[in-house]
C-alpha positions as CSV (number, residue, x, y, z in Angstrom):
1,X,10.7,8.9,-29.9
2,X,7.0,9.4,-29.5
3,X,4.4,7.5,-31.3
4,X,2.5,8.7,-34.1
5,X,-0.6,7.4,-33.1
6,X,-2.2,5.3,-30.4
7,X,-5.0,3.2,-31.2
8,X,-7.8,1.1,-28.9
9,X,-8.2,-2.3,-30.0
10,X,-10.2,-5.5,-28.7
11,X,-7.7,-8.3,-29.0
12,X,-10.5,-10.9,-29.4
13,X,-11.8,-10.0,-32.9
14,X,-10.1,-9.3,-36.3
15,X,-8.9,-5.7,-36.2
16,X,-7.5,-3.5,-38.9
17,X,-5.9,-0.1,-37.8
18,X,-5.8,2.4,-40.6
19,X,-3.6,5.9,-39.4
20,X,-4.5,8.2,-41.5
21,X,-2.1,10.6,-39.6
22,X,0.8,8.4,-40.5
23,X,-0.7,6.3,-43.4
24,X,1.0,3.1,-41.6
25,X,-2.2,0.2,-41.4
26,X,-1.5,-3.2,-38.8
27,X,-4.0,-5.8,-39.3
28,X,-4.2,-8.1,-36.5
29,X,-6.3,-11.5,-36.3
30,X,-8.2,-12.5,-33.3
31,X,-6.5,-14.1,-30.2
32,X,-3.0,-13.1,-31.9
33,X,-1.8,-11.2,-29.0
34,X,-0.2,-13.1,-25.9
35,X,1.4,-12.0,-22.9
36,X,4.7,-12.9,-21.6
37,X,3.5,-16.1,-20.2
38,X,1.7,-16.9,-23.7
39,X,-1.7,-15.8,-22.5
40,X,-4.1,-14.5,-24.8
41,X,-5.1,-11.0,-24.7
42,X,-9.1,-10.8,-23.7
43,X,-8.7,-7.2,-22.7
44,X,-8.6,-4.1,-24.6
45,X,-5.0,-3.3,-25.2
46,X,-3.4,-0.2,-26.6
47,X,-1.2,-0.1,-29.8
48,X,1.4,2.5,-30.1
49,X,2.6,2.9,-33.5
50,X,5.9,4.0,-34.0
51,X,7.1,5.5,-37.7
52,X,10.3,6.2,-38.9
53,X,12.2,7.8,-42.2
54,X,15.6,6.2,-42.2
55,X,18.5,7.9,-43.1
56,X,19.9,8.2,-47.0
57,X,23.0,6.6,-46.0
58,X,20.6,2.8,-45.7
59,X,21.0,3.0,-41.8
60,X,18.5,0.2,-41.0
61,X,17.5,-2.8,-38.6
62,X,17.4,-5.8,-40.5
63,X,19.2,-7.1,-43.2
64,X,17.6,-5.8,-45.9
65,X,16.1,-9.0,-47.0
66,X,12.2,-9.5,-47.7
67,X,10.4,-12.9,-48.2
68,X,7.2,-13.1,-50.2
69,X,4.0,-14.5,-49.7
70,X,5.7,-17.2,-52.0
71,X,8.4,-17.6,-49.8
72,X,10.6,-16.2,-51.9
73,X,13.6,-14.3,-51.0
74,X,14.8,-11.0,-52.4
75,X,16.5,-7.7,-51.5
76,X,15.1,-4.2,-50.4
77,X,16.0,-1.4,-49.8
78,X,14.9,0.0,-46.3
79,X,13.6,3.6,-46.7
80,X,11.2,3.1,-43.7
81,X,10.6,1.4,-40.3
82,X,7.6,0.9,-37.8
83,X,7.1,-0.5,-34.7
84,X,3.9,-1.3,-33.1
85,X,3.4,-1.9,-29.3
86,X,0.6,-3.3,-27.3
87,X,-0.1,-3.3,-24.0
88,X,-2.9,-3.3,-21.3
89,X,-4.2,-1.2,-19.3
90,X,-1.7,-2.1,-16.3
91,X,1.9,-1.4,-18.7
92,X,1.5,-5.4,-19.2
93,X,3.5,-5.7,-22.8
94,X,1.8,-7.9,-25.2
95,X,3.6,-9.9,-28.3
96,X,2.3,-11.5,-31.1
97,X,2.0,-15.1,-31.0
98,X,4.3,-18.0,-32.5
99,X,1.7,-19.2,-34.7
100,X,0.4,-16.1,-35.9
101,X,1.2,-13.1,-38.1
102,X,0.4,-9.2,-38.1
103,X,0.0,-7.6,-41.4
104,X,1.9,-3.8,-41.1
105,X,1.9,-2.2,-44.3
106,X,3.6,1.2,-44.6
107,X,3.3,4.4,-46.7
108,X,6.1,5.4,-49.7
109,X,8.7,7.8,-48.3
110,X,8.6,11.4,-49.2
């Protein structure tokens, strides 16, 4: 599946990536991104944002749980999945860190 969009961010600062293609936004906070051997990103990286409409059926990672901001736990129901990739500018895959957390928020279905 190809992306929907591809994005240029700077790892070191607070970024918020909008696609107005897509309407999917991923805000990321500064020094979140480490490489395999837990090294921050200082680099530009790329993000790849993938986008997908899941079938009627509820055929969908997860386990259809959500927690709050509260903590709280309560049920969903999947209608939509992303997945956002980073990497540099040699294929060097980046993940977010431990102690941090990415913000992804996605559009309603149609």
């Amino acid at each position: 599946m190809p992306p929907v969009a591809v994005h240029q961010v700077d790892p070191t600062v607070d970024q918020q990536v909008d696609d107005r293609e897509s309407g999917l936004g991923v805000f990321l906070p500064a020094h979140s991104l480490v490489d395999p051997d837990g090294v921050s990103a200082v680099t530009p990286l790329t993000l790849r944002v993938y986008l997908r409409a899941l079938a009627a059926d509820g055929a969908a990672p997860g386990d259809g749980l959500l927690s709050g901001p509260d903590g709280a736990v309560s049920g969903a129901r999947v209608l939509s999945a992303a997945f956002v990739q980073a990497s540099d500018s040699e294929g060097r895959i980046y993940r977010l860190a431990p102690d941090r957390a990415a913000v992804v928020t996605l559009p309603p279905p149609t």
